[in-house]
C-alpha positions in Angstrom: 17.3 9.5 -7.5 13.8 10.1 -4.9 11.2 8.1 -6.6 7.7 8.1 -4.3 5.6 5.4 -4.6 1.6 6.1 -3.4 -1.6 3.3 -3.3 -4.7 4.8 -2.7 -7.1 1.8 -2.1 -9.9 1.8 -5.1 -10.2 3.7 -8.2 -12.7 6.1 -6.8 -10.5 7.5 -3.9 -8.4 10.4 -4.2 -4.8 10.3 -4.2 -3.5 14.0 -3.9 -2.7 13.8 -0.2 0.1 11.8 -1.1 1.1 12.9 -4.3 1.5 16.3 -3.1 4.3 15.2 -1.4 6.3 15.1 -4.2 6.2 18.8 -4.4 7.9 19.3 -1.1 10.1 16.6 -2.0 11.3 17.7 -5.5 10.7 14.5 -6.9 9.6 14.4 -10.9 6.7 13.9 -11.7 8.0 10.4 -14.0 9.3 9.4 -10.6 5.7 8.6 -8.8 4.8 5.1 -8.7 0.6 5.3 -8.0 -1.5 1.7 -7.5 -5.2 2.3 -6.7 -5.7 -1.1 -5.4 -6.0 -2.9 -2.1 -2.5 -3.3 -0.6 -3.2 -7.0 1.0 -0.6 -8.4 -1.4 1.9 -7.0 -3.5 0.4 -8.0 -6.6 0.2 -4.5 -7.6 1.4 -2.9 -11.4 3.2 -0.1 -10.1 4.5 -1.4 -7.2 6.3 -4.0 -9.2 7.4 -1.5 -11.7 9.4 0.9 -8.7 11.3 -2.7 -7.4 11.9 -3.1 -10.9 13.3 0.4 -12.0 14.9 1.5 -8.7 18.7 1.2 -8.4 21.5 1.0 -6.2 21.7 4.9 -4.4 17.9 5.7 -4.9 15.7 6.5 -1.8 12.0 5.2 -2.6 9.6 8.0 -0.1 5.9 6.5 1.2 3.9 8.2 3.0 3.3 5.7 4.9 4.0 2.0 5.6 0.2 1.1 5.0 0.3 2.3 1.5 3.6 0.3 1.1 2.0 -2.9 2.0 -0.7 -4.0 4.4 0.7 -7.3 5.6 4.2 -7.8 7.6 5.7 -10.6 5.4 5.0 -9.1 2.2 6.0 -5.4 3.7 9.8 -7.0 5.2 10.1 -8.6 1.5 9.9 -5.5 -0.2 12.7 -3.8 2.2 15.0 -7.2 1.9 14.6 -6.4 -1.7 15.3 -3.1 -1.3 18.1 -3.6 0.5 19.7 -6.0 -1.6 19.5 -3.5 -4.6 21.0 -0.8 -2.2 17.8 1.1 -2.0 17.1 3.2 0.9 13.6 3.3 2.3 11.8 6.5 3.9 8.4 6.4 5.2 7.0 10.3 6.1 4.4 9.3 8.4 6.1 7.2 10.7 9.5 8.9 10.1 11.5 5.5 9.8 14.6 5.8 7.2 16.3 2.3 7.0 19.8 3.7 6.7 20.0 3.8 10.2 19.8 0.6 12.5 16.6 2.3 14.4 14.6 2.9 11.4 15.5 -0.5 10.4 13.9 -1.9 13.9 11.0 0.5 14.1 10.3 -0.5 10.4 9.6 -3.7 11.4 7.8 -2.8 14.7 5.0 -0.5 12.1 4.6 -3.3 9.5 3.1 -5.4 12.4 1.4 -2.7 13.0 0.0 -2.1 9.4 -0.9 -5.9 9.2 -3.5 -5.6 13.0 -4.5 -2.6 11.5 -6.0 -4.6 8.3 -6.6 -7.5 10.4 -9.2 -5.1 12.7 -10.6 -3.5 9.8 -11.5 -7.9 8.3 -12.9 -8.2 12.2 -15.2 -5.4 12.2 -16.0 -5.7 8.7 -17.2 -10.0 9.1 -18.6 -8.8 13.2 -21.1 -6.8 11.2 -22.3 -8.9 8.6 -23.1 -11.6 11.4 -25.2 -8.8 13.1 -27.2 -7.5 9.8 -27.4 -11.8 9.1 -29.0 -12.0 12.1 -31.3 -9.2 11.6 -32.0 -9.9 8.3 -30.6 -6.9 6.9 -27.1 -8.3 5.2 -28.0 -8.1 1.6 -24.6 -9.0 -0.1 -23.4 -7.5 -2.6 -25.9 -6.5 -5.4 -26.2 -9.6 -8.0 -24.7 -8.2 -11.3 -26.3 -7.7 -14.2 -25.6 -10.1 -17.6 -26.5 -8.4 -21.0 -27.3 -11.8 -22.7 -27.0 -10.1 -26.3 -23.4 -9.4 -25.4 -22.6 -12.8 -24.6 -24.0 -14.0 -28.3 
């Protein structure tokens, strides 16, 4: 059976660009696992859900290793675990399929990837707030609002 799983980051972001892949690939509609959370761990609902329903024969299709997991530990777990239920894993983007002992390599040589990629993205992200600290400009996030009748 295809199954495709997609992770779009946050709630508000769009998903479409990788669900539409389904389309070309024939694969049912009941067959798309979709998180919309960050992919730094695999603490994510659907995710669990494909590593629990897939079985020995299935091919799982990402579009990409990122949305599969952002770290390399967590990302080689999921394809041991694969592996050990006979499930073949294809990624579209980086055109890695680990029924062959290349894809099974360059698998490995992307995840690392995936995981500097996220790693850059913290850099930048804590390099910036040191510059609007230093300016004065970092406001944090916005302090959230308590309705104190609600809490009664």
């Amino acid at each position: 059976m295809k199954l495709l799983y997609c992770r779009v980051s946050t709630a508000e972001q769009c998903e479409l660009r990788q669900t539409e892949l389904a389309k070309e690939l024939n694969i049912e509609e009941e067959n798309i696992f979709l998180d919309k959370q960050s992919g730094k761990d695999k603490e994510r609902k659907e995710l669990k859900r494909l590593l629990e329903f897939c079985r020995k024969g299935d091919t799982i299709y990402c579009e990409s290793i990122s949305r599969m997991a952002r770290n390399t530990k967590d990302f080689l777990e999921i394809i041991e675990q694969l592996n050990q239920k006979q499930v073949e894993f294809i990624s579209l983007k980086e055109c890695i399929d680990t029924s062959t002992p290349q894809g099974k390599f360059m698998l490995t040589v992307f995840s690392a990837m995936a995981q500097l990629e996220r790693e850059c993205i913290l850099q930048r992200q804590q390099e910036g707030i040191a510059v609007a600290r230093k300016y004065n400009k970092y406001q944090g996030k916005p302090q959230m609002k308590i309705d104190k009748e609600k809490l009664s």
